[in-house]
N, C-alpha and C positions, 0 to 999 in steps of 0.2 A: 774409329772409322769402320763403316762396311764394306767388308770387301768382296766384291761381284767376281766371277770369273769369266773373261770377256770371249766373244767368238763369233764367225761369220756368218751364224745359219740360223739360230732363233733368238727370237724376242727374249726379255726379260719375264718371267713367272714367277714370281717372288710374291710370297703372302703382301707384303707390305705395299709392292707394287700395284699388285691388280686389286689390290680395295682404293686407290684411288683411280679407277675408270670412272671417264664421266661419257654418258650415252645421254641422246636427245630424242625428247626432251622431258618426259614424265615417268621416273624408274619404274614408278608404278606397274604406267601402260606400257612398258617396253616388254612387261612379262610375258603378253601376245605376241608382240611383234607387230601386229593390225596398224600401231602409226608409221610404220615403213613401209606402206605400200604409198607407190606410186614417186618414190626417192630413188636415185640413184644405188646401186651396189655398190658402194665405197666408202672408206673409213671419210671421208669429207659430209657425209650425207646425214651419220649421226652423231656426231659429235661436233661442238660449241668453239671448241678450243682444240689448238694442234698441245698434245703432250710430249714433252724430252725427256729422255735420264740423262743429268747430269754426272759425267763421269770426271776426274783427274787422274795424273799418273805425272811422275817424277822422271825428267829424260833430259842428261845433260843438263843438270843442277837448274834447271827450267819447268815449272809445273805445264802440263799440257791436258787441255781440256775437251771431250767429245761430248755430244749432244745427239741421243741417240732417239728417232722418232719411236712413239709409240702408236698402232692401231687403235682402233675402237672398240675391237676383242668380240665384234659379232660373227663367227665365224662363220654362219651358215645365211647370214646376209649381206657380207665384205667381201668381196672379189680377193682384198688383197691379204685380210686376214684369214682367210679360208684358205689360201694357198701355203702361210705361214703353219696353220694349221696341220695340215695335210703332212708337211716338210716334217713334222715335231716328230708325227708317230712313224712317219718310214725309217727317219734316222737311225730309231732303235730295235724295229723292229725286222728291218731287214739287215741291219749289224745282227740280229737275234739270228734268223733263217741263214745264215750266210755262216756263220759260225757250227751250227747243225749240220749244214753241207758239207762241210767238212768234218767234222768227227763220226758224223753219220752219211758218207757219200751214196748209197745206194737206199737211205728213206725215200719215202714217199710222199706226196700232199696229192690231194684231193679238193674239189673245189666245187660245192653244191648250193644252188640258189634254191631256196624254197619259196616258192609267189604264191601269194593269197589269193583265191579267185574272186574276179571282179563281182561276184554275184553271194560273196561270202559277209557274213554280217558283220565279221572282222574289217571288213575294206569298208562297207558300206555305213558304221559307225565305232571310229576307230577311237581309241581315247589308250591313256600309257598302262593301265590295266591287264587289255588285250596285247599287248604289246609285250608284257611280263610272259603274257600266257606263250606267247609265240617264240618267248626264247626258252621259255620250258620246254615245251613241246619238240623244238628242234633238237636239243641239247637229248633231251631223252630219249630220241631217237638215233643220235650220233654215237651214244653212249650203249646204245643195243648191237649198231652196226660194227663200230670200230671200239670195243671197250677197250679203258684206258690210256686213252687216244688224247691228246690234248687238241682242241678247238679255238679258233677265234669266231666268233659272230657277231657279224655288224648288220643292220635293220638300216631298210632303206625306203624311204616313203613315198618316192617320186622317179617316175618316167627318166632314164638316162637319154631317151630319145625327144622327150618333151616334159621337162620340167613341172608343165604347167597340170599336168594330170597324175592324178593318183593312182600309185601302183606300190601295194606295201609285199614288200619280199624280205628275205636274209639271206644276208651270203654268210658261206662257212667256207672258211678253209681248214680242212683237219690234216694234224700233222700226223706220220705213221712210224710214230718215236714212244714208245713207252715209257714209265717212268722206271721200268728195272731195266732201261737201257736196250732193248729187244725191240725188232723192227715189225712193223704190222703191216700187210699186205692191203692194199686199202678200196681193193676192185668188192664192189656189190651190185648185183643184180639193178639195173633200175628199178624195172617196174615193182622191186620189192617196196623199194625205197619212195617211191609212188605211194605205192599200198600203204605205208607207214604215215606218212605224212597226209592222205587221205583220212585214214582213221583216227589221228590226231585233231583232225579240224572237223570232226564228224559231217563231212561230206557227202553227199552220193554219189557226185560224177568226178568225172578225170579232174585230177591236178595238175601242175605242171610245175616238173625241176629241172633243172639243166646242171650237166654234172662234169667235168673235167678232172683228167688225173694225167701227174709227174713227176720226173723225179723232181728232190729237192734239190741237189745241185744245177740243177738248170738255173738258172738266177736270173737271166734275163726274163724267164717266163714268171718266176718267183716275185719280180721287181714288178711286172704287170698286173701281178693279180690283188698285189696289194695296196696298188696304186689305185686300181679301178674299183677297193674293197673299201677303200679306207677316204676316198676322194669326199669332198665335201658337196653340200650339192649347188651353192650358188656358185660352182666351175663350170657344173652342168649348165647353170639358167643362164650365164652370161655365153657359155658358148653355141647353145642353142637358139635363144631368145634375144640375148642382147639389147633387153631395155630396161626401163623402171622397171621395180620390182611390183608383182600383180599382185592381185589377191587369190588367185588360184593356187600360184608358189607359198605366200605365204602360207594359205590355208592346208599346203599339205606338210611343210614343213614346223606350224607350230608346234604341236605336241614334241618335237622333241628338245624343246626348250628345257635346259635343264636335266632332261633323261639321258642316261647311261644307255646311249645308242650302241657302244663297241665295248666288248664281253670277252674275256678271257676266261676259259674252262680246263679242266684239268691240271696237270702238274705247271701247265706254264699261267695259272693263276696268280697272282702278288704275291700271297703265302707260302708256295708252293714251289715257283720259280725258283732261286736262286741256290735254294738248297742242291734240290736235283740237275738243275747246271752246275752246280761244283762236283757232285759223282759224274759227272758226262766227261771233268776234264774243263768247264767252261767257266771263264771269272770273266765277272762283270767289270771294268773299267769305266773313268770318268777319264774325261781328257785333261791335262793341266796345259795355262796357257801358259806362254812365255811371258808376258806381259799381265798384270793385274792391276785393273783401274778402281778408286776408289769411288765408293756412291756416295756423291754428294746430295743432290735433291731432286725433286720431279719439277720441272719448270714448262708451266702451264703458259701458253702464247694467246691470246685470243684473237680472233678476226669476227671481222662484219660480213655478215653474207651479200655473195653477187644479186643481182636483179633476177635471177632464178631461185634463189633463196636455199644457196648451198655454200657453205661452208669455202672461201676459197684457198687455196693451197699453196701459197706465198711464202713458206718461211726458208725459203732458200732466201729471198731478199733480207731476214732479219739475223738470220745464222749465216757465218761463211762455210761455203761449202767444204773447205777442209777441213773444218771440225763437223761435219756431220758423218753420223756412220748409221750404213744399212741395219737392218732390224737385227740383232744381235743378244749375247750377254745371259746364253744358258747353258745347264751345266751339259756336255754332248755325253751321251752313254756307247762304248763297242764293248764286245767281247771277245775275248784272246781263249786260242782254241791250248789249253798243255797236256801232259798227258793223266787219263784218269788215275784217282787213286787205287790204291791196292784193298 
């Protein structure tokens, strides 16, 4: 038997699991996304069938079974998988920032949007090419400003004020933490940084960034920036727009179907990470649960659609509610601050 390890904050992500998503209605054309205009934002809207994981566990010489729903895993077209989304990368990453604040209480972070002008041929025929180029570009200018600085940068294709229109930016937040453990002041001139970024996009007129700095144990402001860094954008469309999905949404948010929109640079890279968090003093931890459920199967429901031609959402009638459990069943990552080695 498989053994899952169970918990109350994210879905299941398991190889095995996410190759059987089923999305509606032609894998094909879902590579667009162009057949989900004018559908509702929710896991009902593209998929056929509600999906479960099948869990058991052994309680009081009694087998007991959960039925754990699964999304339709569109995250940047699902209200409710975008939100799932969203939950995945703060978990670990502000477990990440939160652990730094502590062994490094008086670091810095820095928070710098770099926007594309609307008049730039990058905005005006955007494709994931240009899109490489703009995380180069930033990256190599973060890396003049603050070297050996670690960075995250996330690419953002759409109006947080209106969804529906195009506006390609990056946010960056740099950390002011070295990799030899030495803290980096992280204040720069704007208009240098202007200038930089100007001559990056070979420009001639004004650019425009907008630039924020703090300490890193602030956490509350730490928890905003990542939230508002990291958020997906159908949180945006539904809270601004609140309707079928358009074609202007979709048409800004295609291209990043599939693209490495969120970038980690520097020591806190996948390779890079873990090591120099254990010179910091910092181990990475998994959570263990008290309880571990066995994976039995994925059990597929199907329904008929309403007179609207959406999926409807009834399987509270065919599951009792006590065996169902919220979206669930990954492994949770913190890290525990000790003291550095010698």
């Amino acid at each position: 038997m498989k053994t899952l390890e169970v918990h109350n904050a994210e879905r299941c992500n398991t190889n095995n699991l996410r190759d059987n998503r089923v999305v509606d209605p032609n894998p094909k054309k879902y590579k667009t996304w162009f057949s989900a205009v004018g559908k509702s934002p929710n896991c009902a809207s593209f998929q056929y069938n509600k999906r479960f994981i099948k869990l058991e566990v052994e309680k009081d010489e009694f087998l007991e079974y959960k039925y754990i729903p699964l999304g339709c895993g569109n995250s940047l077209i699902c209200e409710e998988c975008g939100k799932i989304s969203l939950y995945k990368k703060l978990s670990r990453t502000f477990s990440l920032t939160t652990a730094l604040s502590i062994r490094f209480p008086e670091s810095e972070i820095a928070s710098i949007v770099f926007t594309v002008p609307h008049n730039h041929k990058i905005h005006n025929f955007p494709s994931r090419k240009y899109f490489d180029i703009l995380f180069s570009h930033v990256h190599k200018i973060l890396n003049t400003i603050f070297p050996d600085c670690p960075h995250l940068l996330v690419l953002h294709t759409w109006s947080s004020k209106d969804p529906n229109d195009k506006h390609i930016h990056i946010h960056s937040l740099i950390f002011g933490i070295r990799e030899s453990g030495k803290l980096q002041h992280l204040f720069y001139p704007a208009h240098q940084i202007n200038k930089l970024w100007q001559d990056a996009l070979d420009y001639p007129y004004q650019t425009n960034i907008h630039i924020k700095y703090w300490h890193l144990k602030n956490r509350p402001k730490t928890s905003h920036a990542l939230k508002y860094t990291l958020r997906s954008p159908i949180g945006d469309f539904v809270k601004k727009i609140n309707s079928v999905l358009t074609i202007d949404y979709i048409c800004n948010i295609n291209l990043l179907v599939g693209f490495q929109r969120i970038r980690w640079f520097g020591w806190m890279c996948n390779t890079k990470m873990k090591k120099t968090l254990a010179q910091f003093g910092i181990i990475q931890k998994v959570t263990v649960p008290q309880i571990k459920y066995r994976f039995i199967s994925i059990v597929n429901v199907a329904f008929t659609k309403n007179s609207d031609g959406y999926v409807t959402e009834d399987y509270e009638y065919i599951f009792d509610k006590d065996i169902l459990s919220p979206y669930a069943i990954i492994k949770l990552y913190f890290y525990e601050v000790h003291a550095p080695p010698n």
